[in-house]
N, C-alpha and C positions, 0 to 999 in steps of 0.2 A: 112351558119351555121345552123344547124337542130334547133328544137327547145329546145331537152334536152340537148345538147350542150352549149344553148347561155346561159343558167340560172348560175347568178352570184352564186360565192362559194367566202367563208372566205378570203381563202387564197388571191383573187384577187384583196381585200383591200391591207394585206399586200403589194403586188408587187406596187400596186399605189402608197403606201404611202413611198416605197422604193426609187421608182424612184421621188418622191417628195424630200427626204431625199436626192440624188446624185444633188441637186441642176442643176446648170451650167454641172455639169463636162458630161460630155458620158458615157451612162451606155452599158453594153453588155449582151444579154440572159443569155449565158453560166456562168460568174462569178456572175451574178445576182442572178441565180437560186441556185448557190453552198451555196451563201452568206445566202439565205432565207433557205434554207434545203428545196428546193425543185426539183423534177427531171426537167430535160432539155422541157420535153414534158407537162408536168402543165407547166411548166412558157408558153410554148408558145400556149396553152390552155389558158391559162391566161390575155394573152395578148390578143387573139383574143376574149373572150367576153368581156373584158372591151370596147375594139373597138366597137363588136356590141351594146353595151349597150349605146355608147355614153361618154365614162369617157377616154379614149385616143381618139385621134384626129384618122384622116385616115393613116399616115403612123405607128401609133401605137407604136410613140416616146414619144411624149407630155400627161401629165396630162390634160386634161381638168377639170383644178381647181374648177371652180364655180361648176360645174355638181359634181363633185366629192363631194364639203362641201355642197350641196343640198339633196344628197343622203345618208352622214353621218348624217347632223343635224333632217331629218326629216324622212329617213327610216331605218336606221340602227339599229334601237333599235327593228324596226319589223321582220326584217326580218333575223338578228341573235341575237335574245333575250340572258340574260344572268344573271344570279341568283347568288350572294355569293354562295361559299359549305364549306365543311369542315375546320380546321384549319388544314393550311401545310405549311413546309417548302418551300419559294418559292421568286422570283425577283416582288420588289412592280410596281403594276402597279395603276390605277385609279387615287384617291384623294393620297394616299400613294406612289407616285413616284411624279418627277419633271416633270411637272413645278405648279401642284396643292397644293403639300406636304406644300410648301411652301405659298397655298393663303388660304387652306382648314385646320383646325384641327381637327381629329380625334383620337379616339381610338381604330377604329377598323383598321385593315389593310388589304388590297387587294394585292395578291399577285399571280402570273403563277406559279404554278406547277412545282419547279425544284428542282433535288436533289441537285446542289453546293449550291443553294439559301441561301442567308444569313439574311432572315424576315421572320419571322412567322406570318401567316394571312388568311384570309378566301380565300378558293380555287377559283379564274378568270377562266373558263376554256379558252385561246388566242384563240383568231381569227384562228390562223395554227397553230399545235403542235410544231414545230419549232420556236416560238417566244422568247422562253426564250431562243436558244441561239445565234436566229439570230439578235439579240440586244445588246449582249455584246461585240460588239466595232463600234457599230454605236449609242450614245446616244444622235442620232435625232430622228432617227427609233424609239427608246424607248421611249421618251415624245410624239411621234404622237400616237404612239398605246397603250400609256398610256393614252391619252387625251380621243382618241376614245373608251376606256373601260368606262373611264368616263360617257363616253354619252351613253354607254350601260344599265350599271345599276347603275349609279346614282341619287340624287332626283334632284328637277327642277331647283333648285339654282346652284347645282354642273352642272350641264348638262350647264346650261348657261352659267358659269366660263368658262368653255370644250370648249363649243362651237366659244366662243371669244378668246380663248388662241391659238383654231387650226385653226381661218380663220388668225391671226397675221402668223402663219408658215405653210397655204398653199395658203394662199391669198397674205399677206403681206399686211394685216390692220395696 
């Protein structure tokens, strides 16, 4: 793999935390990639630098879990930084979605960017533009990549909440 090939991108969270989300079952590229809104050729770009990076195993089935929550809890806030923006129409994600909404109280709201969206809140831009609707009938997917927005641009308190909520549902603490 060259070397502007191997450099992780956004979306390759997604797919990890997808295939974290299919538990047990068998996942497959093709309905993977449909499910995520993404083409056949990113998913398996996709797959091939999570491999090289170390975060799927060598047949580029398996998650490798700990690499994976070592990479969220200490570099993901570097290396896709993420600021509130404007007030939009949109699906909650952060502290304003499950499973934080519920540990966290606030007043402000964090929300993706969607037009059916039914919360108004300050604009998340997702990890893949595709999040908001490749979550609405997987609400596993959506607490993972809620949690990890959390740890995006949350403060220190909320990140550690984050952080222990998502090694319980990728580690199974």
């Amino acid at each position: 793999m060259s070397k502007e090939n191997s450099t992780m991108k956004p979306q390759d969270i997604l797919v990890l935390l997808k295939i974290i989300a299919c538990g047990e079952e068998p996942w497959f590229q093709i309905p993977m990639a449909r499910d995520l809104g993404l083409a056949q050729s990113e998913m398996s770009r996709s797959i091939a630098r999570s491999k090289y990076a170390g975060l799927l195993d060598a047949s580029g089935r398996k998650v490798r879990r700990l690499a994976l929550m070592d990479f969220i809890e200490y570099g993901l806030t570097y290396v896709f930084p993420q600021r509130p923006g404007s007030m939009v129409r949109g699906v909650p994600t952060s502290h304003s979605a499950s499973p934080l909404k519920e540990q966290i109280h606030s007043d402000d709201n964090f929300v993706w960017p969607y037009a059916s969206g039914t919360v108004k809140g300050q604009a998340v831009t997702p990890l893949y533009k595709s999040v908001p609707e490749a979550i609405q009938n997987d609400p596993l997917l959506h607490e993972l990549l809620a949690l990890v927005d959390a740890i995006r641009l949350g403060s220190s308190r909320e990140k550690a909440i984050a952080v222990t909520e998502l090694k319980k549902r990728v580690l199974g603490d």
